[in-house]
N, C-alpha and C positions, 0 to 999 in steps of 0.2 A: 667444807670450804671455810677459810677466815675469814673474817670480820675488814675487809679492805675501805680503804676512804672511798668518798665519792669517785675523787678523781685519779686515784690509782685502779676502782674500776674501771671507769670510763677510758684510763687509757689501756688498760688490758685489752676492751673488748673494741678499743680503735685497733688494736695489731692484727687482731682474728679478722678486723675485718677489711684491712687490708690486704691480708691473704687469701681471701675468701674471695673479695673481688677479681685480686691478678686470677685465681684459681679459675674464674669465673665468665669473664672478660670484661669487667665493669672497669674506669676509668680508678688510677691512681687514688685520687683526689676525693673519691666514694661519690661522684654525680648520681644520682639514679640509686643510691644505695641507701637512702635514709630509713627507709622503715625497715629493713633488714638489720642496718645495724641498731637501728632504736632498740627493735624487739628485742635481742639479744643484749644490750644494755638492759632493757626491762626484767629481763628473765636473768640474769646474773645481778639484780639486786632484792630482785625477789629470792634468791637462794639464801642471798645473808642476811634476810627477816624483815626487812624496807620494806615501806610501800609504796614504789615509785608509781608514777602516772605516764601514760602515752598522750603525746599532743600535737596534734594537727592543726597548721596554719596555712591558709590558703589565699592564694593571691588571686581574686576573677579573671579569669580568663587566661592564666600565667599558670601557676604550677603550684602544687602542694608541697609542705616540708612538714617533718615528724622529726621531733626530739621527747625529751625524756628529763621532766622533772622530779624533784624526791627531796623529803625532807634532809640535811644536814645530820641530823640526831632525832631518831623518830620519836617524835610529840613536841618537838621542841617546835613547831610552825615555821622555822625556816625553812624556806623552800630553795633547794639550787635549780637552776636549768642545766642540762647536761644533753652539748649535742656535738655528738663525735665524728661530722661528718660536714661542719660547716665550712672547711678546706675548698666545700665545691662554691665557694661562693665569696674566694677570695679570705677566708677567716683562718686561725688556727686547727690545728688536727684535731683537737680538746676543746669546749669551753664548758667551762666549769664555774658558776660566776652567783648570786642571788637570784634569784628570781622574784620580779612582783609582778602579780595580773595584769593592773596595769599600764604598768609601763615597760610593756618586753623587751622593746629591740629590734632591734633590723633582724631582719628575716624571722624577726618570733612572731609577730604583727598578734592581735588576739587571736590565741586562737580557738578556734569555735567548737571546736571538737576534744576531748577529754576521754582517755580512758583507763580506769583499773585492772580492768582484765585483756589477755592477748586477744581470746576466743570471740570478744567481743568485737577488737579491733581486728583481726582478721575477716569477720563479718561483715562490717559496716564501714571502717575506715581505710583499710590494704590499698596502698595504691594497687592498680591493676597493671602497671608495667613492672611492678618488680613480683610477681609469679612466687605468691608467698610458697604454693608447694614445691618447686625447686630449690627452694634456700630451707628451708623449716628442719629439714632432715641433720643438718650440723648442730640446730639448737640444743639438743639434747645427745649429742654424743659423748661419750665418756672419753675420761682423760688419755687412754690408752688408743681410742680410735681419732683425738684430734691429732698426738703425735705421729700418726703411723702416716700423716695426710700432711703433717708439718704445719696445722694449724697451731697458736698459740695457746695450752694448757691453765688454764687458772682456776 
């Protein structure tokens, strides 16, 4: 695989998972689909040698969200935020933008949860309505089984 930008990842694996959703029955707009498409963001920047992070921000008694930060140029300590599914919340299909700890953003709020590895976040952070064994099985399909499915090849 090539060396793509952030955000010509991120919108890669926003089209996969657009289709993945209709395929699916999930809402347009990816409601309910955040840590599906995160992970799959996470794991399509870990193929091209990043080392992006999973992040979980939770609102008490309201709802969790998961996006997906990663340095800009690894070592370089820019951070971007990359969350391709904030469409469910009234935002764009992409945002692709800096990221500081402190100061995240509407719907980034701190968040309190951080991860390097999936195996960990599928452990301890997975929401539990999106049925990470249902969806896990596209993550690693090859190029020849996303087209034959008409998912989007990258």
């Amino acid at each position: 695989m090539g060396r793509f930008t952030l955000r010509q990842t991120a919108n890669q694996v926003r089209r996969w998972s657009e289709v993945l959703a209709e395929k699916t029955g999930f809402d347009y707009d990816l409601c309910g689909f955040c840590a599906i498409a995160s992970a799959k963001l996470f794991l399509a920047l870990k193929a091209q040698g990043r080392k992006p992070k999973l992040k979980v921000s939770e609102r008490k008694g309201m709802y969790s969200h998961v996006f997906v930060v990663c340095e800009d140029n690894p070592g370089d300590g820019k951070w971007k935020l990359l969350d391709i599914t904030s469409s469910q919340f009234g935002g764009p299909k992409v945002v692709c933008r800096a990221f500081i700890e402190s100061r995240p953003g509407k719907h980034y709020w701190k968040a309190k949860r951080t991860y390097s590895r999936l195996k960990e976040f599928k452990m301890t952070g997975w929401p539990k309505e999106q049925k990470y064994a249902q969806y896990s099985p596209w993550f690693d399909w090859t190029p020849d089984q996303l087209a034959q499915e008409n998912l989007p090849v990258f």
